[in-house]
C-alpha positions in Angstrom: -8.4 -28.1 13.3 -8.9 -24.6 11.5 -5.9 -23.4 9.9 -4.6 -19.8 8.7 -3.0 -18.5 5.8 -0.9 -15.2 7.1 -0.1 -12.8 5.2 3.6 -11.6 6.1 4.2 -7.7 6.5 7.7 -7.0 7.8 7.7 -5.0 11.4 4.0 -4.7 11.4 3.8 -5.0 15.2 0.3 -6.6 15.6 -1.6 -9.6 13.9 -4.4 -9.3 11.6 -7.3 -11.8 11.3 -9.1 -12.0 8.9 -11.7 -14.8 7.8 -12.6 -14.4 4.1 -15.4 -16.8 3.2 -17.4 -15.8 -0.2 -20.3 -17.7 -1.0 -19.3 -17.0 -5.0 -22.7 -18.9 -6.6 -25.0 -16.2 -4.5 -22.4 -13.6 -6.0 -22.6 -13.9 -9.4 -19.4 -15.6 -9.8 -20.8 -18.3 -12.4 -19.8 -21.2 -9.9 -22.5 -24.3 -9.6 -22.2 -26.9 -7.7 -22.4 -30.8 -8.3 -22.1 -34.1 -8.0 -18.3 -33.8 -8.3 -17.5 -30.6 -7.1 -16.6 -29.3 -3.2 -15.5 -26.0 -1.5 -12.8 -24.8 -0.3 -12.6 -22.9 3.3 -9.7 -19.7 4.3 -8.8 -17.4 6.5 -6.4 -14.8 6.4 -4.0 -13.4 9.4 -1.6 -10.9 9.7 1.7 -11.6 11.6 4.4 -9.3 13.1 7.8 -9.5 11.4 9.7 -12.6 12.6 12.1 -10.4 14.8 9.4 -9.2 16.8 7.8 -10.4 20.1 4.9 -12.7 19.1 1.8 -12.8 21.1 -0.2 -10.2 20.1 -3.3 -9.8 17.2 -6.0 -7.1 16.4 -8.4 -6.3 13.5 -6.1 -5.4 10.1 -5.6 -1.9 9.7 -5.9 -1.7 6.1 -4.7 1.6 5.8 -1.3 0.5 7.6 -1.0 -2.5 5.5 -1.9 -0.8 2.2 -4.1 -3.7 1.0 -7.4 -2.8 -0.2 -8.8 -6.1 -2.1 -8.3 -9.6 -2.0 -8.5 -11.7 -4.5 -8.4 -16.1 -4.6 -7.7 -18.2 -7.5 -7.8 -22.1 -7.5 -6.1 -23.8 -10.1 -5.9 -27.8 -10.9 -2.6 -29.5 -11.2 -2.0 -28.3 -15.3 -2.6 -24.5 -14.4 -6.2 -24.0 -15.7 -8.4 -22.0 -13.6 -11.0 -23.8 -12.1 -12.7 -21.1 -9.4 -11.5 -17.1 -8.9 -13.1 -15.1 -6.4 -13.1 -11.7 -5.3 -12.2 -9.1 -5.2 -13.1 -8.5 -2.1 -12.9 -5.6 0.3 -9.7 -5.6 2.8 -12.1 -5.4 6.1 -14.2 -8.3 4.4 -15.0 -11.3 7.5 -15.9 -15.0 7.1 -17.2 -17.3 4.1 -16.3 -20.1 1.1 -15.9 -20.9 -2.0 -17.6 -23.6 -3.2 -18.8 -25.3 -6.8 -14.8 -26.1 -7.6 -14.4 -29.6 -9.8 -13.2 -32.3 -7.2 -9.3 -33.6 -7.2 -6.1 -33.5 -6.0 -3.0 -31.5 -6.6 -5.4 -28.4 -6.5 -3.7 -24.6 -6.1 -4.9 -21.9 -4.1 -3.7 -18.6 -4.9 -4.1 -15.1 -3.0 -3.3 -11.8 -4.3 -3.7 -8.8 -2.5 -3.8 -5.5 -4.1 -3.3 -1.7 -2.9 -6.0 1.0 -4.3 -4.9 1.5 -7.3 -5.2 -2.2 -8.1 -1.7 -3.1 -8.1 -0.4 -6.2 -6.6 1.4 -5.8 -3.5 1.2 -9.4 -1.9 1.2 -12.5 -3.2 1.0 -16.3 -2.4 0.1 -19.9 -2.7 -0.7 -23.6 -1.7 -0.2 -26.5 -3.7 -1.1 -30.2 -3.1 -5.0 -29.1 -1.8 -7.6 -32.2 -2.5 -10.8 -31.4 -3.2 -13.2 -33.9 -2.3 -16.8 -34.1 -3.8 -19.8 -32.4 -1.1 -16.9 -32.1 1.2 -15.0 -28.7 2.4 -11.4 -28.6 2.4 -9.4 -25.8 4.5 -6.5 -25.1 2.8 -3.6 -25.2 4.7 -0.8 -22.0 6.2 -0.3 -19.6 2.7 2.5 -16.8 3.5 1.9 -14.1 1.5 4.8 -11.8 0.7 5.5 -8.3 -1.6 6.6 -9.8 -4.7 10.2 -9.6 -6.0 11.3 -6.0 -6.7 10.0 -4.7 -9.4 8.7 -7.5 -11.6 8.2 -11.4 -12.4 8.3 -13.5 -15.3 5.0 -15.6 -14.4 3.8 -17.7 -17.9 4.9 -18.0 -21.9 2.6 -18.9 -24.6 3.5 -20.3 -28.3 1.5 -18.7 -30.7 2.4 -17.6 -34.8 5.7 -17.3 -36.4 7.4 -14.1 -35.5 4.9 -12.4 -33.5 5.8 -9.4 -33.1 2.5 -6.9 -31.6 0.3 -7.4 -28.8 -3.2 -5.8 -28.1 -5.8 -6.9 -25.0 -9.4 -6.5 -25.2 -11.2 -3.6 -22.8 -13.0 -6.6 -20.6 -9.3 -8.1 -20.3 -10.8 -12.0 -22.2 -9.1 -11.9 -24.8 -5.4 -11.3 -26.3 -4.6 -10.3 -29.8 -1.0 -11.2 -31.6 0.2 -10.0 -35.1 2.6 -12.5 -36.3 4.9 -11.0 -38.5 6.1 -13.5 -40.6 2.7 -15.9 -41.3 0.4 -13.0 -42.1 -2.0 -13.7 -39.0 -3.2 -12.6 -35.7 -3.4 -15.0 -32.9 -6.6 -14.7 -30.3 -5.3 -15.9 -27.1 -8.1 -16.3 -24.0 -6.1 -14.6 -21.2 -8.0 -17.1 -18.3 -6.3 -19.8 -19.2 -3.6 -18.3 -21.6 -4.1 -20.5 -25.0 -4.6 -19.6 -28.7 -8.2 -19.9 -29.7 -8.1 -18.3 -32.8 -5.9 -17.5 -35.9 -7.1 -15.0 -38.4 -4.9 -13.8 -41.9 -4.3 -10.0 -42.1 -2.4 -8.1 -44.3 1.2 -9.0 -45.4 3.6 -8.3 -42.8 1.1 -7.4 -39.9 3.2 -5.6 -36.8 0.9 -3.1 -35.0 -2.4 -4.0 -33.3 -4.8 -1.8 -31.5 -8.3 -2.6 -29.8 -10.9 0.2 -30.2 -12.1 1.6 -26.6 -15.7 -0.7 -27.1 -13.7 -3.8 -27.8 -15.9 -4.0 -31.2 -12.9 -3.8 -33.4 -9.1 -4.8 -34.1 -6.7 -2.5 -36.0 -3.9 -4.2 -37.9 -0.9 -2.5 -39.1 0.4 -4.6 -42.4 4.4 -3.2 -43.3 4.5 -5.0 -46.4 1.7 -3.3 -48.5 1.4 -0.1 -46.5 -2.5 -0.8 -44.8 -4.0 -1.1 -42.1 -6.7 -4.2 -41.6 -9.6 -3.5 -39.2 -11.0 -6.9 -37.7 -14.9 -7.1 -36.1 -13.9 -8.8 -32.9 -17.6 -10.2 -32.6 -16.7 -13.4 -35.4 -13.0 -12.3 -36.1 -13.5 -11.0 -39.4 -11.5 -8.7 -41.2 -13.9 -5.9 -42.4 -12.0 -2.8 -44.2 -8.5 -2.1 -45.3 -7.2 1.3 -45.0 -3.8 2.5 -47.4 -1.8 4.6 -44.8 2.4 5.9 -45.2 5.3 4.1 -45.9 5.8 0.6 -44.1 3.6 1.1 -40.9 4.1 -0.6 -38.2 2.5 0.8 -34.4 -0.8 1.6 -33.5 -2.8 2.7 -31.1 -6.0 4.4 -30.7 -7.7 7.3 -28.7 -9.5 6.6 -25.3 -12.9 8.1 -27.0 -11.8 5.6 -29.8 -12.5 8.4 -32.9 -8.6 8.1 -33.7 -6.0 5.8 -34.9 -2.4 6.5 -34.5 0.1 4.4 -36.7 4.0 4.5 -37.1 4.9 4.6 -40.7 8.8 3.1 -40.4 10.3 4.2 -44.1 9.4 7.8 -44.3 9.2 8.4 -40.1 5.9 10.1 -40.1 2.7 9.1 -37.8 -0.9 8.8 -40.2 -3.7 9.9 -38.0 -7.0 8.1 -38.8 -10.4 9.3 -38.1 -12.8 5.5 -37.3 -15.6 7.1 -38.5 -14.7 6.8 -42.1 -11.5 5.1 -41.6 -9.8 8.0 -43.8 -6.2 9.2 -43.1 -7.0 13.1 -41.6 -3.2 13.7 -40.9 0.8 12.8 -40.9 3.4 13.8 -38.0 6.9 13.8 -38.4 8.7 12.2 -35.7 12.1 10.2 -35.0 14.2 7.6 -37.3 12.2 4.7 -38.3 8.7 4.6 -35.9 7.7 1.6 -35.1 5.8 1.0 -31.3 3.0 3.7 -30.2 0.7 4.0 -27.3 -1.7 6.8 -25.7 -2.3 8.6 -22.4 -5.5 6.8 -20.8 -6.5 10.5 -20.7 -5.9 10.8 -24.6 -3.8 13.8 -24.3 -0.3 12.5 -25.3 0.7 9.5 -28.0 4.2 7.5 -27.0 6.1 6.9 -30.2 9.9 4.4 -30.2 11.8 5.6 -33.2 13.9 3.0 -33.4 17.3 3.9 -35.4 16.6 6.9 -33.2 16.8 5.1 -30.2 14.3 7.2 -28.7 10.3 8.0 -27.9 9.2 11.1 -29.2 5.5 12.2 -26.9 3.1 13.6 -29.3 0.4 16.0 -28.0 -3.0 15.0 -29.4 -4.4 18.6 -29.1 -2.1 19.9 -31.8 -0.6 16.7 -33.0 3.2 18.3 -32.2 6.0 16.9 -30.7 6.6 18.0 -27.5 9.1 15.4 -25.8 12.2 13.2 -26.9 13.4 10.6 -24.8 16.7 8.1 -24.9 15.6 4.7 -24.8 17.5 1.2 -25.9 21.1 0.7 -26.0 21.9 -1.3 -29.4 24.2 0.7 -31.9 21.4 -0.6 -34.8 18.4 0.5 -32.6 16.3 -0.5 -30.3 13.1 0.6 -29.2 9.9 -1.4 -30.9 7.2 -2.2 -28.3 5.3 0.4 -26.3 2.5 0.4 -23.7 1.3 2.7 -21.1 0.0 1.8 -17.6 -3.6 1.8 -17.1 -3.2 5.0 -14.5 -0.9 7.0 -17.1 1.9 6.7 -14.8 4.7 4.7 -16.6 5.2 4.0 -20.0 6.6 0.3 -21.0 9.1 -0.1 -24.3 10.5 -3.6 -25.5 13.9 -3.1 -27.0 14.7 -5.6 -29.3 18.4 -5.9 -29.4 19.0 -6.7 -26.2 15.8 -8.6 -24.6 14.8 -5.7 -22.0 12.0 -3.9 -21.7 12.3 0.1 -20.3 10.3 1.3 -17.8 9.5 5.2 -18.2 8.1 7.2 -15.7 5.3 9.5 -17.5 5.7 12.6 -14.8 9.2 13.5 -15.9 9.8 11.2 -18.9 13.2 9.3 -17.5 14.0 5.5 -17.8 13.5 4.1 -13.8 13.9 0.5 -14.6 15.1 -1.9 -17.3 13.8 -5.9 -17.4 14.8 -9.1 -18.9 12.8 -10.7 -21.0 12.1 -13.6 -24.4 14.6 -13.2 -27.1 13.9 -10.1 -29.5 11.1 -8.1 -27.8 9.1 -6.5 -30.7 5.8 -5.3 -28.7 3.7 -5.3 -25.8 0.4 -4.9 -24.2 -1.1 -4.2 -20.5 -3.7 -6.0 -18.6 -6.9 -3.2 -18.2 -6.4 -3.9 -14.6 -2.6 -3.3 -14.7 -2.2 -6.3 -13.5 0.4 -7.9 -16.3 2.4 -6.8 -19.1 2.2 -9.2 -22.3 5.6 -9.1 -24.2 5.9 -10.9 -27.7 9.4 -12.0 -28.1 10.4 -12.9 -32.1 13.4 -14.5 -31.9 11.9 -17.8 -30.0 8.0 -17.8 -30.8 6.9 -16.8 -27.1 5.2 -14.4 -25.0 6.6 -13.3 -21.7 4.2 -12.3 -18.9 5.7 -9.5 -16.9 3.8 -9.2 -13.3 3.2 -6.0 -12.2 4.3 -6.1 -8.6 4.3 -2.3 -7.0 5.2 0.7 -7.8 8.2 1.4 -8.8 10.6 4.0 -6.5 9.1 7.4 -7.1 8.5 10.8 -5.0 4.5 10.8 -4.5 4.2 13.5 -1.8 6.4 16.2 -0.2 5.1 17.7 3.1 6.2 21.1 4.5 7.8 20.6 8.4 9.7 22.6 10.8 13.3 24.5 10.2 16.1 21.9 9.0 14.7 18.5 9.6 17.7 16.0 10.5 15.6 12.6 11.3 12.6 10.7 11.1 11.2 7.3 12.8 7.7 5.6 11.8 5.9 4.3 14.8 5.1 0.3 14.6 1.5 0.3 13.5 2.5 2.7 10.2 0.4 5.6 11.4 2.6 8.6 12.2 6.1 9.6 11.2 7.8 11.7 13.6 10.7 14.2 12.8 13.2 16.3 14.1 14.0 19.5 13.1 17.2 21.1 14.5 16.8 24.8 13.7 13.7 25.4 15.7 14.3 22.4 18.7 10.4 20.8 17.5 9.5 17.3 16.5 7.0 17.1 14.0 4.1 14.8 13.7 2.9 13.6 10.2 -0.4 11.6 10.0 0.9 8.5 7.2 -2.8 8.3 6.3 -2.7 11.8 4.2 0.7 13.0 4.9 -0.3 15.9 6.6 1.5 17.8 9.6 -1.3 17.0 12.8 1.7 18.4 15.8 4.8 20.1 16.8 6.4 19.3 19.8 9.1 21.6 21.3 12.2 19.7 22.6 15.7 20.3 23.9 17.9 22.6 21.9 18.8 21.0 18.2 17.2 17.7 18.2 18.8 15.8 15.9 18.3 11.5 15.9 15.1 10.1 17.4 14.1 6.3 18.0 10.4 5.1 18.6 9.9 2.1 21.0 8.8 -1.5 19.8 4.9 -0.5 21.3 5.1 2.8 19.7 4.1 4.3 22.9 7.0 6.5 23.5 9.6 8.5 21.2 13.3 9.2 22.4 14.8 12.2 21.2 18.8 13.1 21.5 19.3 16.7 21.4 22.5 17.5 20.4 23.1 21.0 21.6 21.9 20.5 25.6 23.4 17.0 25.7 20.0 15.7 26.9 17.1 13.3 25.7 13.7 14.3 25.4 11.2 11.7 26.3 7.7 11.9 24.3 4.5 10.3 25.4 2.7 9.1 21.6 -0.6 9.2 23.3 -0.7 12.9 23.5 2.5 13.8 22.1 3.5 15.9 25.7 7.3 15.6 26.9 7.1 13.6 29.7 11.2 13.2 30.9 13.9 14.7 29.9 17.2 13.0 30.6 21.0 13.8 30.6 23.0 12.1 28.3 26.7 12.7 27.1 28.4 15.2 25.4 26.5 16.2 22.3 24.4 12.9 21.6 23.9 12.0 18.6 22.4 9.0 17.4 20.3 6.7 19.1 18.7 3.3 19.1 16.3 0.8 21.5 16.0 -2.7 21.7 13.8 -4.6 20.5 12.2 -5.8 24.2 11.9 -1.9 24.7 14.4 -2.3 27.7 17.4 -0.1 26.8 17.9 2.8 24.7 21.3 3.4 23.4 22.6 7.4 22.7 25.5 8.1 20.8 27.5 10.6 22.5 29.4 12.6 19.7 31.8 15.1 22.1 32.7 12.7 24.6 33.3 9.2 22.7 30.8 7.4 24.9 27.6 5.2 24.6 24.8 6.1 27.5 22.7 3.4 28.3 18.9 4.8 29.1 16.8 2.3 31.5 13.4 3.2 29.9 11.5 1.6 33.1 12.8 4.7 35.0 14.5 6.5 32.2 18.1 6.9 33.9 21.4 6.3 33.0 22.7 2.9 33.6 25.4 2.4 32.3 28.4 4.7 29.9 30.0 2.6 27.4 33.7 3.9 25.8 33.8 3.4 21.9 35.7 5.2 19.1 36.1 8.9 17.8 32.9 10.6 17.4 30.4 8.2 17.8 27.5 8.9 15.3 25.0 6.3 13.7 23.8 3.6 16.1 21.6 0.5 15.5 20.6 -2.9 17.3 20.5 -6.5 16.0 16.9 -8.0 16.0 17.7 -10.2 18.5 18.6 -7.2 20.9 22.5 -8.9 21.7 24.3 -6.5 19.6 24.7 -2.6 19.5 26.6 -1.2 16.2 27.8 2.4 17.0 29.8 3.9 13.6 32.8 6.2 15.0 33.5 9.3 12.6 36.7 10.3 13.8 38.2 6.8 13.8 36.6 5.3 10.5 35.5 2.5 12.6 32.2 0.6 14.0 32.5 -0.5 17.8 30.4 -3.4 18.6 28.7 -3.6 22.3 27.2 -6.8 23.7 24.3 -5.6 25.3 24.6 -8.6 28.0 27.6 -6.7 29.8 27.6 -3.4 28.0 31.2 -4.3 26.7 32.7 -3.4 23.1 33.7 -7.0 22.0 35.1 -5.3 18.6 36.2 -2.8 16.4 35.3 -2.9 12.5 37.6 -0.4 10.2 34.9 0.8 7.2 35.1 3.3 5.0 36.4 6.9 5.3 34.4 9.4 7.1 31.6 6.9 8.2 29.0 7.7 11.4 26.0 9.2 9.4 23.9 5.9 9.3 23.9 2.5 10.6 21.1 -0.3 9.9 20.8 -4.0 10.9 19.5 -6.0 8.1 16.0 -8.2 9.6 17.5 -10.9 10.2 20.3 -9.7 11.8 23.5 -11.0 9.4 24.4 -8.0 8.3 24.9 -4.4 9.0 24.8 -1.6 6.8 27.4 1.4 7.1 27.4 4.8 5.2 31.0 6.1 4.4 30.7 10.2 4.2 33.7 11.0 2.4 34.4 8.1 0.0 30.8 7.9 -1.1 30.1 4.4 -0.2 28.2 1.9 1.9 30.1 -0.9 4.3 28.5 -4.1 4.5 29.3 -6.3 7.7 28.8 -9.6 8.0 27.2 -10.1 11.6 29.0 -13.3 11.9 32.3 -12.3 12.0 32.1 -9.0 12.1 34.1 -8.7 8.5 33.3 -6.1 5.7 32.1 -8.4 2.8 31.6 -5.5 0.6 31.5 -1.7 -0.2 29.2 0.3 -2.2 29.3 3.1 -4.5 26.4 5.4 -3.7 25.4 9.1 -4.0 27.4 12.1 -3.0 27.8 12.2 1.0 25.5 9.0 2.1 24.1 9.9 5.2 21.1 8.3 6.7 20.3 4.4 6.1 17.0 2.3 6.2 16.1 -1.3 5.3 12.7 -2.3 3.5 11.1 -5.0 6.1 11.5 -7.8 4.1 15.5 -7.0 3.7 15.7 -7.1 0.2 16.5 -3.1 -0.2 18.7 -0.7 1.4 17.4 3.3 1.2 20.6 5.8 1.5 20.0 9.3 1.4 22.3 11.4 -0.6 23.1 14.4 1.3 25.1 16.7 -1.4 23.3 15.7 -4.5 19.7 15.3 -3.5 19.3 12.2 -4.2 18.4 8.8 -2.5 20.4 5.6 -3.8 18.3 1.8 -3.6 21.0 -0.8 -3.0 19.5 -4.3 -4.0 20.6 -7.0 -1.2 20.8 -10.3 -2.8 24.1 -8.6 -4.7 24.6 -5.7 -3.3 24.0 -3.6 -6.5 22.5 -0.2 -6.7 19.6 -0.5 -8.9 17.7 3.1 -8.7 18.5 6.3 -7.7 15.6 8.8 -6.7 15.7 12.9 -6.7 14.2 13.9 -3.3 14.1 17.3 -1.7 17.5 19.6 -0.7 19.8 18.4 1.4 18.7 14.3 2.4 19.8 13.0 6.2 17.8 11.0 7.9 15.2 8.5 6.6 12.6 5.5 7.6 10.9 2.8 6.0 7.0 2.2 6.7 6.2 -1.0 8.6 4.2 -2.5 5.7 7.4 -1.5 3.5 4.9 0.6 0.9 6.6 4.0 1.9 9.9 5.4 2.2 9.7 8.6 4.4 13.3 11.3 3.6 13.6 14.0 5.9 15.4 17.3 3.5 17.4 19.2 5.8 17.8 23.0 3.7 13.9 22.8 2.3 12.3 22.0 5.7 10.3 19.1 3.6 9.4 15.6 3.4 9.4 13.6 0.3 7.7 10.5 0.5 8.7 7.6 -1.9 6.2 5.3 -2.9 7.6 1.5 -3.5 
């Protein structure tokens, strides 16, 4: 019996099989076989989202799914690596993995990572026996997006008080300074234990690896040096006298430059490797103690702690050009710092109250805080980006923080017609469309490289839109001709057009593709589309000013939010009948969405500023949110863990976590935020800003 390990991608409508079988010994992997070892067989297939029809599969579209590599680990039942593969290109077909030691209790791990090398799935199988000359096939693996933003995944015991952290360039090796016994601990990252202890300098807190990996720079507090170790025996070579109690260090990509935090006198010494002489001091905030570099060498990231801050140096001039709040403690915070292989964020451990700050490099603001050990000091990141190492002082461990995406950011802002309203992703990922009210068009954008590929002319003020469940056909309600606009994907031509109520409004299918539902603003009604024919069924009364309008998963259930009334009418689709009225908050009807699986329903609330949640079950409001300034649209990440709201009046679009309802980012956008959609795959967020004509894509 073969068996499949699936990788889960939320409302990706078709399957993906893959078969990944690697022959590792022919590849170079190191891997022999023997006696006592066997192999291990996979595949890999992509399923639609549980709420979906099943039935279907097709080739992966990598693109759509934003994997690019695949990677396999198998580990026995202690943790230690036994056999790693990969990585492997996302279209890659059929092999195995052989030359892994026989036993049982064996783990199989797949991780799945976008282009730039960050992990975006993840997932495992436990209790596989190996069995000597035989091949195993593992059983069903789902692999899902890891928790938002990042996991804890290992701790290692290594010196008293560490309290710095430095990886080698090929990613082997770790280095600790450990504060209080004088030493630096050598930790093997593939199996993560201590393999060697060397004595420094009294005091040793910074620790820097030179670009070639040849040597190891030691900041020592206590006598004001800096050690330099040989990394090829672990040998401390040269001792360099540098300012007053120094404690950070890093070192220029090109590796001709040392950077270190001197604490007492809050200056940076600048030392040139060639001669290891001290060419220059910087004056930066209270008491310096992490630093890191730009992987392009052009800025150094200093945390003053009494300051509280990080104070960006530029390298070219060696001024201060940046000061940004960090930590939280009224004693200081900010020790730690390490920047992301790509540039992009900047990571800094503050001490005082076991978080680590996340700081986005392009505008220099905080976008995430995490838990961690007791007393972060320092930290160091994987070459690959893969993990963060964070040495924790108070309790003699080191917490391993999992890079898992990105985190919520703007990474594109496309250029579409006059005052866009909405926007709807088709199933397979590939196309957003969008309506733009001012100029009665649609507008097609190609996901791929965001770019504008057609314009369709509709009825007069198009204003919601919905995409049916085989992506072959896009209903559009324009609002000022009370009609909907029918629009054939194939060749993006307007095949129908179809009278609806009085101004419609919003507008939702079912899942089976049977029904659409329009949202007749003027005339307090529901119409009820036939898509086999595309007429008008059935008119359904509900509240004031119907607005936003969504359907369950399971297609029983039509939410409609009523403006006028401050109310959410709910329609059983069986007999077209409202079997209830929800009271939300005030000045609700902008946005409406059903969470995956289907138990609750997300309301925004205009004029309070909030966001209703209703329990499907009962149809009770279990909670209210505090968002952005006029919440308008809504949108739900695949897996159902986050809720998108766009901000209307201050540009802005609020991420409401789901597990407690708590709104955990907030991210500027374009001018003027309605409607918004979330990519199949869940790697995008696509915001439609009504007063720029633009629209700003968020990457997760």
């Amino acid at each position: 019996m073969k068996n499949t390990l699936k990788i889960v991608t939320p409302l990706l409508h078709l399957a993906l099989c893959i078969f990944l079988i690697i022959f590792l010994s022919a590849c170079g992997e190191g891997i022999y076989s023997s006696s006592d070892t066997g192999s291990i067989t996979f595949s890999v297939e992509l399923q639609r989202a549980p709420n979906e029809i099943s039935g279907f599969s097709q080739a992966i579209d990598c693109g759509s799914s934003g994997v690019s590599t695949v990677e396999a680990q198998v580990f026995d039942e202690s943790d230690s690596l036994l056999a790693s593969g990969g990585p492997w290109n996302c279209g890659a077909h059929s092999g195995t993995i052989t030359g892994i030691s026989a036993g049982s209790n064996r783990k199989v791990v797949i991780i799945c990572r976008d282009s730039s090398g960050y992990v975006i799935y993840r997932g495992e199988v436990t209790g596989v026996e190996v069995l000597a000359g035989h091949i195993t096939n593992v059983g069903a693996i789902t692999v899902e997006r890891p928790s938002y933003p990042n996991i804890a995944v290992d701790t290692i015991s290594v010196g008293d008080s560490p309290e710095s952290v430095a990886v080698m360039p090929n990613g082997n090796y770790v280095y600790v300074a450990n504060q209080m016994g004088d030493t630096v601990s050598v930790i093997q990252s593939s199996n993560n234990t201590v393999v060697d202890t060397i004595t420094v300098g009294s005091n040793p807190r910074g620790i820097a690896v030179t670009p070639n990996g040849s040597y190891v720079y030691v900041a020592n507090a206590n006598d004001d040096t800096v050690s330099v170790i040989q990394t090829s025996d672990n040998t401390v070579i040269d001792t360099i006298s540098v300012g007053d109690q120094p404690g950070g260090i890093t070192i220029t990509p090109n590796g001709s430059y040392v950077y270190v935090t001197n604490y007492i006198d809050s200056t940076v010494s600048v030392i040139q490797t060639s001669d290891n002489t001290v060419i220059d001091t910087i004056s930066v905030g209270a008491s310096p103690m992490g630093i890191a570099i730009t992987p392009n060498g052009n800025y150094v990231y200093v945390a003053n702690y009494i300051g509280k801050t990080v104070s960006v140096i530029r390298t070219s001039d060696n001024a201060v050009v940046a000061t940004i709040s960090v930590g939280s403690d009224i004693f200081g915070d900010p020790r730690g710092i390490a920047i992301t292989p790509n540039g992009s964020y900047v990571y800094v451990s503050n001490v005082n109250n076991n978080t680590v700050s996340v700081i986005q490099t392009s505008n220099n603001i905080v976008i995430d805080t995490i838990s961690v050990g007791d007393g972060p000091f320092a930290l160091a990141i994987t070459p690959n980006g893969n993990y963060v190492y964070v040495v924790n002082a108070n309790d003699n461990t080191v917490s391993v923080i999992g890079f898992s995406g990105h985190p919520d950011t703007v990474v594109d802002t496309i250029s579409v017609g006059s005052q866009p309203y909405h926007t709807a992703i088709t199933p397979n990922g590939n196309y957003a469309y969008v309506t733009n009210g001012n100029d009665s068009t649609v507008s097609v954008i190609q996901t791929s490289d965001n770019t504008e590929v057609d314009t369709i002319l509709v009825g007069a003020v198009p204003f919601a839109l919905a995409i049916t469940p085989n992506g072959n056909y896009v209903y559009v309600a324009n609002a000022n001709d009370n009609t909907v606009s029918v629009i054939q994907t194939s060749d993006n031509s307007v095949i129908d057009t179809i009278s609806a109520g009085g101004y419609p409004y919003g507008i939702a299918i079912t899942p089976n593709g049977s029904y659409v539902y329009v949202a007749n603003h003027d005339d307090n009604t529901v119409s009820v589309i036939q898509t086999l024919d595309n007429t008008v069924v059935d008119v359904i009364l509900v509240g004031g000013y119907p607005e936003g309008t969504a359907v369950t998963p399971n297609g029983s259930y039509v939410y409609v939010a009523n403006a006028n009334d401050d109310t959410v009418s709910v329609i059983q689709t069986s007999d077209n009948t409202v079997i209830d009225t929800i009271s939300v908050g005030s000045g609700t009807g902008g946005g409406v969405a059903v969470t995956p699986n289907g138990s609750y329903v997300y309301v925004t609330n205009h004029t309070d500023t909030t966001v209703s949640v209703i329990q499907t079950l009962d149809n009770t409001v279990i909670d209210t949110i505090s968002v952005g300034s006029f919440p308008w649209g809504i949108a739900i990440t695949p897996n159902g863990s986050y809720v998108y709201v766009t901000n209307a009046n201050d540009d802005t679009v609020s991420v409401i976590q789901t597990s407690d309802n708590t709104v955990i980012d907030t991210i500027s956008v374009g001018d003027s935020p309605i409607g918004i959609a979330v990519m199949p795959n869940g790697s995008y967020v696509y915001v439609a800003n009504h007063w720029d004509d633009t629209i700003s894509v968020i990457g997760f």
